[in-house]
C-alpha positions as a Markdown table, in Angstrom:
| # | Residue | x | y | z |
|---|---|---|---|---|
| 1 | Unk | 0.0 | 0.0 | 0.0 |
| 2 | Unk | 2.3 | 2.3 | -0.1 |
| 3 | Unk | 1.9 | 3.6 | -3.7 |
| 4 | Unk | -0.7 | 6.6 | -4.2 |
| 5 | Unk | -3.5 | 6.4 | -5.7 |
| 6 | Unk | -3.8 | 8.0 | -9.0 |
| 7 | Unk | -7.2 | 10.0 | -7.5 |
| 8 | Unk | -5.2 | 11.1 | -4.7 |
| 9 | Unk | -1.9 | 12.4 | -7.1 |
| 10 | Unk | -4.6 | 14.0 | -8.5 |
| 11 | Unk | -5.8 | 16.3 | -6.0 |
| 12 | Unk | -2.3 | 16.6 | -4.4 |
| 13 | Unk | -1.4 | 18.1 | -7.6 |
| 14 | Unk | -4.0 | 20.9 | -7.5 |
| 15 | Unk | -3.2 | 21.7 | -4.3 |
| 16 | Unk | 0.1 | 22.2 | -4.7 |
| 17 | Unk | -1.1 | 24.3 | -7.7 |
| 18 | Unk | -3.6 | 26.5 | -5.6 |
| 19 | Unk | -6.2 | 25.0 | -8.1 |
| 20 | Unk | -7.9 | 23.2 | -4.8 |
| 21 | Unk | -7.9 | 24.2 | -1.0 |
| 22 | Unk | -5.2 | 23.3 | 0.7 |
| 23 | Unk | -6.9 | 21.8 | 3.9 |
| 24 | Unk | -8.5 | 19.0 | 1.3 |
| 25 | Unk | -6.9 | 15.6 | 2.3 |
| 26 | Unk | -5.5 | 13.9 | -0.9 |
| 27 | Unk | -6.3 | 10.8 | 0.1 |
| 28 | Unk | -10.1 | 11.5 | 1.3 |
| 29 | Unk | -11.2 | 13.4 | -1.8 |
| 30 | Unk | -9.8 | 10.2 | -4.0 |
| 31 | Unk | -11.7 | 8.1 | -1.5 |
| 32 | Unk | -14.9 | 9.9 | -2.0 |
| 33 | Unk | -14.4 | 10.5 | -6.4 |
| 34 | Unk | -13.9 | 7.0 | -6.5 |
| 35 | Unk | -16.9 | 5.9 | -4.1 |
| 36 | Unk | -18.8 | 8.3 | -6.9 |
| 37 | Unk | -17.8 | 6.4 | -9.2 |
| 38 | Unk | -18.4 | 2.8 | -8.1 |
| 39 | Unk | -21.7 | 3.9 | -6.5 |
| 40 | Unk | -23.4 | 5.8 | -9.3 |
| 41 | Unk | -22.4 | 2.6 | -11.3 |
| 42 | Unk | -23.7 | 0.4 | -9.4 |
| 43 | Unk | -26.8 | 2.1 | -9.1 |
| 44 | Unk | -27.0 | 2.3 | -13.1 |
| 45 | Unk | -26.2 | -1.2 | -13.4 |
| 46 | Unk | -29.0 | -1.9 | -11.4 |
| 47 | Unk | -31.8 | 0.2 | -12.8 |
| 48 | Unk | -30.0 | 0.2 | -16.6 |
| 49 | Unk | -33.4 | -1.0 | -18.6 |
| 50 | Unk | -35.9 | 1.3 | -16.8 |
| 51 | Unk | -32.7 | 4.6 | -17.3 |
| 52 | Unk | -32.4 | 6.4 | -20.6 |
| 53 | Unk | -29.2 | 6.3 | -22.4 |
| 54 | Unk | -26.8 | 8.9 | -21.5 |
| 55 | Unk | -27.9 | 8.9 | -17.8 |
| 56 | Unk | -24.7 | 6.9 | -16.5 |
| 57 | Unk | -22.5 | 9.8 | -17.7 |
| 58 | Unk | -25.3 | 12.7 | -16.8 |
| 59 | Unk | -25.2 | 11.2 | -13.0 |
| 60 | Unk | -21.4 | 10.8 | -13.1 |
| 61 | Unk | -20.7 | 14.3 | -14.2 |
| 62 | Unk | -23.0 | 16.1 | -11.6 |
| 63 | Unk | -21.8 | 14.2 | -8.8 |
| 64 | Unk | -18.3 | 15.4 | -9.8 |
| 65 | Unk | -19.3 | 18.7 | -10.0 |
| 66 | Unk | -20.8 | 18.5 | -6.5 |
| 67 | Unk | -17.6 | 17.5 | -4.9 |
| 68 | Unk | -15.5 | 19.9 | -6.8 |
| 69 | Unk | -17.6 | 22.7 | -6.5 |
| 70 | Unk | -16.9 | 22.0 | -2.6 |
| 71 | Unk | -12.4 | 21.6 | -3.1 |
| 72 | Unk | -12.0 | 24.4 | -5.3 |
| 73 | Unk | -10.4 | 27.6 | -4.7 |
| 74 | Unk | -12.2 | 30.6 | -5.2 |
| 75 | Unk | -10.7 | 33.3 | -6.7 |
């Protein structure tokens, strides 16, 4: 375990770029894209034939934007 996760190199990298607040734990905000990510999956997966096509992508971009919106500096 002692390699990074990509998500977490990620946001380290915006921080050290003042792109992201600097109290934002790496390592918690590449927890919590890649939770997004597995849970909005699994919750198309699950409801696939009753969701329009396009609505996998729809509910991963807005849930993104939500936890960006939050880890972003404002300028």
């Amino acid at each position: 375990m002692g390699r990074t996760p990509l998500f977490a190199e990620i946001v380290e990298d915006g921080r050290r770029t003042g792109e992201l607040r600097e109290d934002v734990i790496p390592q918690q905000v590449g927890n919590v894209l890649r939770d997004i990510y597995l849970g909005t999956l699994y919750r198309w997966f699950r409801e696939a034939e009753n969701e329009p096509e396009g609505r996998l992508e729809q509910e991963l971009m807005q849930a993104s934007e939500l936890l960006l919106n939050g880890i972003v500096t404002r300028p």
